[in-house]
C-alpha positions as CSV (number, residue, x, y, z in Angstrom):
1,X,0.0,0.0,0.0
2,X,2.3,2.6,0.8
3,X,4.4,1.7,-2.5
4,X,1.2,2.6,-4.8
5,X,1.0,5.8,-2.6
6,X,4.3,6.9,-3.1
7,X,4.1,6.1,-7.0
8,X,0.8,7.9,-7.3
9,X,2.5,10.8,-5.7
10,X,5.5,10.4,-8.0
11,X,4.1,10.4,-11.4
12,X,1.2,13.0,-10.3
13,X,3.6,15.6,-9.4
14,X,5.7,15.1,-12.3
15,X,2.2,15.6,-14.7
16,X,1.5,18.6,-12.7
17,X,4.5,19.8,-13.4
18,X,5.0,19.3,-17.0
19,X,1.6,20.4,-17.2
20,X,1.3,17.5,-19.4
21,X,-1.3,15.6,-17.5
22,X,-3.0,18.3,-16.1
23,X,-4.2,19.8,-18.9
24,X,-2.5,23.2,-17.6
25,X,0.0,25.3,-20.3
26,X,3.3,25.7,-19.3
27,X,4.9,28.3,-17.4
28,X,7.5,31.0,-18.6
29,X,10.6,29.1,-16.8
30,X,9.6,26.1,-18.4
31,X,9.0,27.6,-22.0
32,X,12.5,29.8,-21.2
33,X,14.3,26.0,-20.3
34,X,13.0,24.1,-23.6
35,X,13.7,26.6,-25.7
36,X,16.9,27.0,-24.4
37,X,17.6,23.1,-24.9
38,X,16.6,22.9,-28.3
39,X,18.9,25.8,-29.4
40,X,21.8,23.8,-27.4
41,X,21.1,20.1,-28.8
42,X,21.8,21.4,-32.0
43,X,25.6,21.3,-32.7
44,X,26.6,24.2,-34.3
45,X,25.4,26.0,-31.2
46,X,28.8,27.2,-29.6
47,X,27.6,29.7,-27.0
48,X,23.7,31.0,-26.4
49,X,23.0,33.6,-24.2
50,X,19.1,34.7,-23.6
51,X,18.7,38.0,-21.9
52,X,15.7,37.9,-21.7
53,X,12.5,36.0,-22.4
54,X,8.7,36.6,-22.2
55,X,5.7,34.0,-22.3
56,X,2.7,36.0,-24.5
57,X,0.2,33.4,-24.7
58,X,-0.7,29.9,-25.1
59,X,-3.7,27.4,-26.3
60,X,-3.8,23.9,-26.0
61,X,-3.0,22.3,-29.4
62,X,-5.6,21.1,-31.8
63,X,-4.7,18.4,-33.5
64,X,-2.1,17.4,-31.1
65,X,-0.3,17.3,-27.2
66,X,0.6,20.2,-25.7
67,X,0.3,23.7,-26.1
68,X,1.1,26.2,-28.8
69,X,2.4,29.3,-27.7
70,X,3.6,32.5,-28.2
71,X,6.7,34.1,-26.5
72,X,9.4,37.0,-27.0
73,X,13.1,36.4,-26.8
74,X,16.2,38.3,-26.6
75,X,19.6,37.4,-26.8
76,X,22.3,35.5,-29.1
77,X,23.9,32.7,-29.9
78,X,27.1,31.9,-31.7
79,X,27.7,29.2,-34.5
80,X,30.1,27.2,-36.1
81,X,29.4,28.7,-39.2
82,X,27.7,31.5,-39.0
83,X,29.3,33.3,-36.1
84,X,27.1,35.6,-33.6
85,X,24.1,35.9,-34.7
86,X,20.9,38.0,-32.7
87,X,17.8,36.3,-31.3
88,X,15.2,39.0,-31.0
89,X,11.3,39.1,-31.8
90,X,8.4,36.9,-31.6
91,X,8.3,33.4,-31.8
92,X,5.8,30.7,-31.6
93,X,6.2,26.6,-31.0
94,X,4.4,23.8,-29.6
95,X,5.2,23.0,-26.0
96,X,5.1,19.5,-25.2
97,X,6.0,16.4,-22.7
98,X,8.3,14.3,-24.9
99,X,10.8,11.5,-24.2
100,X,11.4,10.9,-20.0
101,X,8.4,13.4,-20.0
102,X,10.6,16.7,-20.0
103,X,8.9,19.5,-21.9
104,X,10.4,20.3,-25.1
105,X,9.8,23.1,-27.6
106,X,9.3,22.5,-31.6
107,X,9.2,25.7,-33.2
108,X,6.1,26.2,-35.4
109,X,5.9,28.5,-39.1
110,X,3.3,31.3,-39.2
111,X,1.3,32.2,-42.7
């Protein structure tokens, strides 16, 4: 009994917070932490710096998990190739719980 407790607890606080199981959209920290790791899992990516990053708005997906949302970033990142190059504007992605249920960011195309 107190094993089933202890997982319930477990894999409820990790869906909470994910926000993956809850239904809720996740928070600025979160979207600022994905993001962040998928500009560093690419490996032209020598250096990133953010100086500053804004959640604008999000909706649960459609046609898919997660949520879509908006955000504005600030900052820069250097690359192999390309050398220093500025992050700043609006962006939008899809916010999701993907493999070991950490939230990952998959930058979405508007018009």
């Amino acid at each position: 009994m107190r094993f089933r407790f202890s997982v319930l607890v477990t894999t409820t606080s990790m869906c909470l917070a994910l926000a993956g199981c809850s239904g809720g959209e996740p928070s600025e920290p979160q979207m600022r932490a994905a993001f962040e790791s998928l500009m560093r899992s690419d490996g032209t990516v020598k250096s990133l710096t953010i100086n500053e990053f804004k959640k604008l708005a999000c909706k649960a997906a459609a046609d898919r998990p997660g949520h879509v949302c908006d955000f504005f970033a600030d900052g820069s990142a250097s690359l192999d190739l390309l050398g220093l190059q500025k992050i700043h504007g609006n962006l939008s992605g899809r916010f999701f719980a993907g493999q070991n249920n950490e939230l990952q960011y998959y930058p979405e195309r508007r018009g």
